[in-house]
Structure formats: C-alpha cells, structure tokens
N, C-alpha and C positions, 0 to 999 in steps of 0.2 A: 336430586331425588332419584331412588333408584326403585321403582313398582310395579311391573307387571302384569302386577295382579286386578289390577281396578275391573276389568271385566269377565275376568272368571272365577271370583268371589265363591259362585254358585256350584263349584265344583265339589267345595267341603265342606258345605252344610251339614248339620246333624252329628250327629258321634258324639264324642265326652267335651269336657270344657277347654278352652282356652286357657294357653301360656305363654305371657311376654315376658321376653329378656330384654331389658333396656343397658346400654353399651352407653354410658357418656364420656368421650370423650376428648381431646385437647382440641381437636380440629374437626369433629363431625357427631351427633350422635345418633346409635344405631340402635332400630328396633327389630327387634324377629319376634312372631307369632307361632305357636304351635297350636297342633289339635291329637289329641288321644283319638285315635280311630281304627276300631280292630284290637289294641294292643301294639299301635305302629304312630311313631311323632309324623303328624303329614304339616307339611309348611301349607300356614294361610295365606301369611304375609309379610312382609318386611320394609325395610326402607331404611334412608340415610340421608340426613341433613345436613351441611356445613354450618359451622355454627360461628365462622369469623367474622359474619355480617352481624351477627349481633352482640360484636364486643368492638366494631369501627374497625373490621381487619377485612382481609381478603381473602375467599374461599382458600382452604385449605392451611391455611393460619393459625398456629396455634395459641388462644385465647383464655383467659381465666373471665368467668362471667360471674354474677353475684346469684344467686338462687334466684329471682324472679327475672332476669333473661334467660337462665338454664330452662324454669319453669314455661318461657315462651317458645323457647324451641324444641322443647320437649312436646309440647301442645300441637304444634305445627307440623309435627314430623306423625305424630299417631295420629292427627286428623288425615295428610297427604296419603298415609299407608292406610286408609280404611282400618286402622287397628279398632276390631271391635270388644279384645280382652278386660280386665279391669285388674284383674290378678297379676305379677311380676315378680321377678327375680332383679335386681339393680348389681352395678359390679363399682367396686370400689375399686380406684385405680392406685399403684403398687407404688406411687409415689406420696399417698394418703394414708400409708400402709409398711408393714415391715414383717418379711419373711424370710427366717433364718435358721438354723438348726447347731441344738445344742446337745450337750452329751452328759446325762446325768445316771444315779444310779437307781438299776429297779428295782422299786420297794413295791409296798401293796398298794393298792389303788388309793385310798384316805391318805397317808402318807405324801404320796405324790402330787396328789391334789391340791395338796399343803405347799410341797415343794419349788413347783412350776412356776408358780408367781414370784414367786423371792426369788428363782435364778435368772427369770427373766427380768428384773430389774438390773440388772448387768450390761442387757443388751437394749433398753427402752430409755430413752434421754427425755425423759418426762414423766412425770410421778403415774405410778402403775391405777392408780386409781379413775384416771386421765385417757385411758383406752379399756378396750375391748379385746378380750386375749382367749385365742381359743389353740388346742396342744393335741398332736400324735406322736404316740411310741412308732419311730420307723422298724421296724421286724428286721432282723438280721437275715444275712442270703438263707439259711433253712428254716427262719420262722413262717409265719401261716398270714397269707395276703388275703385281705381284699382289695377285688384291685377297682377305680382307684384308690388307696387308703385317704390320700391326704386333698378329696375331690368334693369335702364338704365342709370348706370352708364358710362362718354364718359367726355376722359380728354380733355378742352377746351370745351364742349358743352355749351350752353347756361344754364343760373339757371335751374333747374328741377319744378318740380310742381309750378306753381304757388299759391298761399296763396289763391285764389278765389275759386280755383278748392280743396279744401284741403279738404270740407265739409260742408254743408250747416248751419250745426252749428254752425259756429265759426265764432265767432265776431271780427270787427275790436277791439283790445285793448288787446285778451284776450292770455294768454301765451300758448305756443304750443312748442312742441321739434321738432326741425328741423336736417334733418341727415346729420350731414357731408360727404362728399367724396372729398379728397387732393389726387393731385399726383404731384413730384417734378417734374417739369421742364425736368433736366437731364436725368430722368429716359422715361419719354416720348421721348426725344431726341434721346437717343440710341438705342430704339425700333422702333422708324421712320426710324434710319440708318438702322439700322437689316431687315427689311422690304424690304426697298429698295434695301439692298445688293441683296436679293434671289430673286428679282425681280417680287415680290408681288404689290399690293394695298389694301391700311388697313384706314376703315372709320372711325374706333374707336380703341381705347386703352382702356378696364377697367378694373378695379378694380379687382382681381380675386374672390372675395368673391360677388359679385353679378352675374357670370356666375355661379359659384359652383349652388346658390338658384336656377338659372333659370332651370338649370340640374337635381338637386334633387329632388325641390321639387313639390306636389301638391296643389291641394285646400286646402294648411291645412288651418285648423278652429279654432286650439288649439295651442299654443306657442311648439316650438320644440328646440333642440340645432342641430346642424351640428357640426360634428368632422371630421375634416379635417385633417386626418395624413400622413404630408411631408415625406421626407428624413433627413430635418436637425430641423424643427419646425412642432408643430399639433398645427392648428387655431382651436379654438372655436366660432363660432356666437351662439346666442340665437333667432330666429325668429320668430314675431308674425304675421300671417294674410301678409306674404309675407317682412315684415319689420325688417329690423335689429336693433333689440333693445339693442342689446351689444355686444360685441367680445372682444377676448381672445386669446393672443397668447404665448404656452409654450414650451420653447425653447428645445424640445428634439424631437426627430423624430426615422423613420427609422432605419437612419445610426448608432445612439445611438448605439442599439440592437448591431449591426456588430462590432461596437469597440470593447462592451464589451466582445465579442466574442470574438474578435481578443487577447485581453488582457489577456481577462482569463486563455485562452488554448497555449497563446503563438507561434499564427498561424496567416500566412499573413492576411491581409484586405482581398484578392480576396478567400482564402480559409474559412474564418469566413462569407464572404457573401453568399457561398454555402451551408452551412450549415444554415443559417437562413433561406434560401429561400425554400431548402429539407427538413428541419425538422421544424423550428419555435416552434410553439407550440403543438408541437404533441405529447403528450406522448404515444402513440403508438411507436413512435419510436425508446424507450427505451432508446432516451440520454435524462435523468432529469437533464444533465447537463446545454443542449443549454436550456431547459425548463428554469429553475431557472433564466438564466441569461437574456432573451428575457422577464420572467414575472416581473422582478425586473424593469426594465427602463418604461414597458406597464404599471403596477401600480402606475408609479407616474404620469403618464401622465393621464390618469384613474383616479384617484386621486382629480387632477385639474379639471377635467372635471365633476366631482363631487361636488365640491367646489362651480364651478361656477354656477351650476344647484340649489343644495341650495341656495348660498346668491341670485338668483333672486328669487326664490319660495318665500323664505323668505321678499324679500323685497317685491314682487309685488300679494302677497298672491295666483298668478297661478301658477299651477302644467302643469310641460312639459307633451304633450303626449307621445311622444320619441325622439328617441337621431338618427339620424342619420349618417350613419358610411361612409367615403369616403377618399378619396387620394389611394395614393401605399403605402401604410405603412400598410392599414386596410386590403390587400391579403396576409399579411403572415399565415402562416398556423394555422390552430384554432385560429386564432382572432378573430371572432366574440362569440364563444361559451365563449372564455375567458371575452370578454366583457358585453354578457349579462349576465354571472355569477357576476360580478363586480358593475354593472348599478341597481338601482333600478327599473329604470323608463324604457320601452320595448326599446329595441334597433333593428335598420333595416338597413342592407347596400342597401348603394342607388344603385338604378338600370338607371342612363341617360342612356343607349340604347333603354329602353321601349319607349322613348318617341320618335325613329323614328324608318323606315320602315327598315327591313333587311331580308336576306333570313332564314328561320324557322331554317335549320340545324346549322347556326351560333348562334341562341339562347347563349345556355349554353357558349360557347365561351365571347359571348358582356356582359352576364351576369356577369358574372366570371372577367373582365377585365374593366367593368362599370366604378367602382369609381377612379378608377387612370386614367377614361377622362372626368370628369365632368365637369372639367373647361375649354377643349376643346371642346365637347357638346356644353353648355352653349351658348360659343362665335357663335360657327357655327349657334344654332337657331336664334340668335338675325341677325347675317348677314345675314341667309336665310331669315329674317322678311324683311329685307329693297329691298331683291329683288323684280321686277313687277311680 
C-alpha cells in the first residue's frame, strides 16, 4: 500500500467534489482521488494494492479473479486510501478491448453512422451486437485538432467525432482512417458489478490506453511511442498529435523477470520478487546474476519496442521524438538508464503527478511512483472534467 496521505487529509478540505479513477489491474489495483479546487485537479489521495493474495498467488503476480474477490480488494484498497469519493471513472484493460484504425470514405455524418458498424465487423471476431463500439475521423496533417481527439473513449457512448467536425478539408467522398475503440459486453458487465459492489458510481468505462495518453502526455508536436510495462504484458502505442496510430502488445511483463528469478536460483516466487524489486538492475549490487536474468526478459521486450518504432519510421517516413516509459514494471531498479542505453530514439518516464496539485515535500515520492498511476490519473482528470 502506497499512502501518505492518512494524516494530512486536512489539507484539502472544501473546494468542489471528488474524482476517483479506479486502475484494476493484472497484479495490483490502483486508486487516485482528485479535487476541483481554484480550477486546479489537487491530489487527495491514492493507493495501490496487490491483488495476488487474493487469487492464492504472490504479491506481484499476475492473477484473474472472479468479481466478488475484485469486489474485495477493491473495498480494501479505498478503505486503506481513506478514499472518500463515491463518483469514478473505471479503465477497461486493452486485453478486454480492441483498438485499431481503419480507412473508410467520408461521407455525411447519417451515412457514416450507418457505415462504421458494418466495416467494423471485419475486424471484431464476435457478432457486433456482442460489444460496445465507439469511432473518430483521425483529421489529416492540415485538418483541425482537438487535441486529445481520440482522449474520450466511453463504452456505450454515442459515435465520437463526428466526420463534419474532422477538418475543414475533407470532402464528402474522400478516404480517411477512422479509430476503432471495442469493448466486450461482458467485460463492461463485470466492471458495472464491481462498481456497484464497493458502492461506487462510475459514468464511463474506458479503454485503458487512452487514460495512459491523457496522463502522460503533452502538447506533443512530433509522433512518440508509450511503453507501457505491466506485470504479465508491456503495450506499445505509437501517438501522433494526440492520436493513436497503432499499438502493440507483447506478451511478457513484470512478472516474467520474477519467474526467471524464481527458476534460475531455485528460490520461492515471494523470495525471487525481493530480489527484483531490491536489486533489479543494479550492478552496484554486485549480483550480475539477478542482473543477467532481469536483462535477458527487458531485451526482448526492448527489442519489440524497437521493432515497432522502425517499421513505422519506415513506413510513415517520421522519426519518433521519444519513447515514453510507464506502468510498474518501468520502477524496477535502473531501468531506465538500461533503457535509454538500449533506445536509439531519447527516452523519458512519464511523470502524471506533474499535471495535478500536491504538497512540495511529496514531490519526489509522486515522482517516483508516477508511472504505475497513469491509468488511474488519467481516469480521475477526465471525471474531474465532468464535474460543475
């Protein structure tokens, strides 16, 4: 549990209402509080739970749990955080989920509307009736941005951008890529129960790869990648001018690392996870052994992330500016120095705290612990947006 806050609560009383972003994910879930105050998001509160004890696994383990153990550790994590919200944002995660972009032609708005659904049956391996489908016109380099456009993802919402509003450019007739966002049914179902167990209200479900963006990033100007490193999987996005132009997802994470630890040295999971998390990549700490076996699983993940930075360069003739580094996978020890040794292209770990209000001494703390809440970040600004 990670909370600070239990005794200076008193700090942020008063001002407008509260907004939690709830983060659940494979091996921890995370909560952040905001508060409207001024016209400024000020952090209440937060926290983060391991969630492998309550599937028979070991901290940091990644777990599938049935809705009433999510519902307990959901309960247990906003009670530890003093969460006194009731209101939330929830994030579907990108494996319950399908985010793609396609290239159709623009017609008027009605037409389209028509359209979307029937072309996305192409790329949905389950009858369209069966999910939640929500669409932007991505605006060509001189159409007219909002930036972020594709930052309001909401399963069930109505279509997204409308084709009018896409750019002053574009003509009825003329092809345009349009961005997918799918979510199953199901997967919204059990997150509405979840919700409702801990006795929350939750206005939206999305996508977790468009809270990461809203968390991370700025006014970039230049295409970037986000690397997203889980417990059990690290996502890759590519994003230009706020738009996800492609993602990536390679199935090793975290936990990986801790296996191979576990395997190597012939040592529990709970004792291999101390060791990653005390040494990682530290050769200062004179075991080259945990070194070796944490570089060997980061290299191929690195790798990929590599991979996929070329073939877009390559196809789309632009150079990333950098690569941005996020999840709880990217705080093991010297990982970033090991990363931007590995990267051609600059690498920066993201900092969501910068973008709300907290007390000065917590600095390095939020700084430090940033990227493993970006997707609870994220949620929280976008609910703090719908507050008066």
């Amino acid at each position: 549990m990670q909370n600070p806050f239990k005794d200076i609560m008193r700090l942020f009383q008063g001002g407008g209402g509260s907004a939690l972003g709830i983060d659940f994910g494979s091996s921890a879930v995370k909560v952040v509080q905001l508060r409207k105050t001024h016209g400024h998001a000020v952090l209440e509160t937060y926290g983060e739970l391991a969630v492998g004890p309550y599937g028979n696994a070991e901290i940091g383990q990644s777990v599938r749990l049935s809705v009433a153990r999510m519902s307990e550790a959901l309960t247990d994590v906003l009670r530890e955080s003093k969460v006194s919200g009731r209101d939330c944002g929830v994030a579907i995660p990108i494996s319950s989920s399908l985010v793609t972009t396609i290239e159709m032609p623009l017609v008027d708005d009605k037409q389209f509307a028509q359209m979307v659904p029937i072309e996305a049956r192409k790329y949905i391996p389950v009858p369209i009736s069966e999910v939640a489908l929500d669409w932007w016109v991505i605006p060509k380099e001189n159409g007219e941005v909002t930036y972020p456009l594709a930052g309001e993802a909401t399963a069930g919402a109505p279509a997204g951008t409308p084709a009018s509003e896409a750019g002053k450019d574009l003509k009825s007739g003329r092809l345009v890529d349009v961005l997918l966002a799918v979510i199953h049914n199901d997967a919204i179902s059990n997150y509405q129960s979840l919700v409702k167990s801990a006795g929350l209200t939750s206005t939206f479900y999305e996508v977790e790869i468009f809270s990461t963006l809203r968390a991370s990033l700025s006014q970039e100007t230049k295409p970037v990648m986000i690397l997203d490193m889980g417990a059990a999987t690290t996502k890759l996005y590519i994003v230009d001018r706020g738009i996800v132009k492609s993602s990536h997802m390679v199935n090793r994470g975290s936990q990986d690392i801790t296996m191979s630890i576990s395997r190597a040295l012939n040592i529990s999971v709970k004792e291999a996870e101390l060791l990653k998390r005390n040494v990682g990549l530290d050769m200062a700490s004179g075991r080259k052994d945990i070194y070796d076996i944490a570089s060997t699983t980061l290299s191929y993940i690195l790798s990929e992330a590599n991979r996929v930075v070329f073939n877009y360069e390559k196809r789309t003739g632009q150079s990333l500016s950098r690569i941005i580094l996020t999840g709880g996978g990217v705080l093991l020890k010297e990982f970033y120095g090991f990363a931007q040794r590995f990267f051609e292209t600059e690498a920066v770990m993201a900092d969501p705290f910068a973008k709300v209000e907290s007390p000065a001494f917590l600095d390095n703390i939020l700084k430090r612990a940033g990227p493993e809440f970006a997707v609870a970040i994220g949620l929280a600004l976008r609910k703090l947006q719908e507050l008066p």
